[in-house]
C-alpha positions in Angstrom: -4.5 45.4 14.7 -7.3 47.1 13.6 -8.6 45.6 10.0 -9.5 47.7 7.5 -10.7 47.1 3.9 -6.8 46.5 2.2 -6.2 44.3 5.2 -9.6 42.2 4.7 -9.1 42.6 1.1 -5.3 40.4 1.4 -7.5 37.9 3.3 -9.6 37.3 0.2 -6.2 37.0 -1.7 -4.7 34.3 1.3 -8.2 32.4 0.5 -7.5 32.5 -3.0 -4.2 31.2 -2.8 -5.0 28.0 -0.8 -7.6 27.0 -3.4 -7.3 24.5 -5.8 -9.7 21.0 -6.4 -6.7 19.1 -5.2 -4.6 21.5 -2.3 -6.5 20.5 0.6 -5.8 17.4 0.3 -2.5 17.6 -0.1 -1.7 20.0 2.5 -3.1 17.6 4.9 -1.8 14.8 3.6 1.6 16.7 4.0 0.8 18.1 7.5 3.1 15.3 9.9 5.8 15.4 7.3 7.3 15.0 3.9 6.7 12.8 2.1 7.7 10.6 -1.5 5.4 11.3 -4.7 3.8 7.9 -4.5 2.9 7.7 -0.8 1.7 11.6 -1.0 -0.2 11.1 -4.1 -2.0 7.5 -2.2 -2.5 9.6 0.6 -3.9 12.7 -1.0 -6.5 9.7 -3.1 -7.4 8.4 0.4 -8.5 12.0 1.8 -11.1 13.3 -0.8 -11.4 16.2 1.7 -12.8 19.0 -1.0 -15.6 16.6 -1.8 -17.4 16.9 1.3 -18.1 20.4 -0.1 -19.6 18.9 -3.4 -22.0 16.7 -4.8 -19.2 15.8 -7.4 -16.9 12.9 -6.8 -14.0 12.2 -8.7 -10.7 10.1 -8.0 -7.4 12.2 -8.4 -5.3 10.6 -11.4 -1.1 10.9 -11.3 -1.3 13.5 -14.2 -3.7 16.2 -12.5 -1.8 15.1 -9.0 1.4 15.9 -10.6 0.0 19.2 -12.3 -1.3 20.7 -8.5 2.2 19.6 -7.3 3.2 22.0 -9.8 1.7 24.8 -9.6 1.7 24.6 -5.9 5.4 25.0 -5.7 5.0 27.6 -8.0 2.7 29.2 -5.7 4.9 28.8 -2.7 2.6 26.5 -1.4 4.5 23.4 -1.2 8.9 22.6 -1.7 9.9 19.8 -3.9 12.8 18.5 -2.6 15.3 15.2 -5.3 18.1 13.2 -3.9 19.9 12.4 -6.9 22.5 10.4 -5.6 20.2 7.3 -4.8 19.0 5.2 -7.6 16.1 5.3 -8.6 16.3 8.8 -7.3 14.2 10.1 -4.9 11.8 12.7 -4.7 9.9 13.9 -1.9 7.4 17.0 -1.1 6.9 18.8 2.0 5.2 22.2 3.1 6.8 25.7 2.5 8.3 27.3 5.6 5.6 30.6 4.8 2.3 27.9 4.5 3.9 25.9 7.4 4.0 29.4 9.4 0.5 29.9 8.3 -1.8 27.1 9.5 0.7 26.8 12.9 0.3 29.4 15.5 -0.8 32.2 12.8 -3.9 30.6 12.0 -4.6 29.6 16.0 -8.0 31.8 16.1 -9.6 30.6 12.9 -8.8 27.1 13.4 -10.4 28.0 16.8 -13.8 29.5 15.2 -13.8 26.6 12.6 -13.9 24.1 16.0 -16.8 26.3 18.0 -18.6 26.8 15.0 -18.7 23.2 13.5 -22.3 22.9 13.4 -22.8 26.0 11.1 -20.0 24.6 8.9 -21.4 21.2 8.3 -24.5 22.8 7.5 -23.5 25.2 5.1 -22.1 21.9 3.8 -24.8 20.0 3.8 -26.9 22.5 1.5 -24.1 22.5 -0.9 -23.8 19.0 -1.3 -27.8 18.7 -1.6 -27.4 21.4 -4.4 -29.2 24.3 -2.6 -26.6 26.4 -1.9 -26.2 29.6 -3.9 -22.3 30.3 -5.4 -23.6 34.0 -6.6 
């Protein structure tokens, strides 16, 4: 396929839609499996992935992990899944079939380039985290 400026163009939008301070952590945390609110949201805590890009760091509280939960099934991101017929009842997340489709075999050549080209990635790191990096 030959990529022209509407095709690179819905790259910037797939970029877009995987942001959020919170997602990355979360789609990892929800990469082997589904799993209940309170073990996702521990594991999603435990991560802290976005804040290797950042000077910032902040711990994720059960009202802004329950908002990205949200808005990430809104998104497609993410399917929230209730058993009502247990007591309490229970609730458990797991990846959408389309993101799940995504980072598998899809998303083989840039999970590739992100491997070969970890140097230039932890540097580009680096400079943000030290405050020298330029966001435009």
């Amino acid at each position: 396929m030959e990529v022209g400026s509407e095709e690179l163009s819905r790259g910037f939008d797939l970029i877009q839609w995987l942001q959020g301070k919170w997602v990355p952590d979360i789609v990892v945390a929800l990469w082997n499996g589904p799993k209940r609110f309170n073990d996702l949201f521990v594991r999603a805590r435990e991560l802290k992935l976005i804040h290797r890009w950042s000077r910032r760091d902040s711990t994720l509280s059960r009202e802004v992990f329950s908002e990205t939960l949200h808005r990430m099934e809104a998104d497609g991101l993410l399917t929230r899944n209730e058993d009502n017929s247990s007591v309490p009842r229970s609730v458990w997340y797991e990846l959408s079939p389309e993101l799940k489709d995504l980072l598998g075999m899809r998303s083989w050549a840039a999970l590739e380039w992100a491997v070969e080209h970890e140097d230039l990635l932890e540097r580009a790191r680096r400079r943000r985290q030290e405050g020298s990096g330029h966001d435009g």
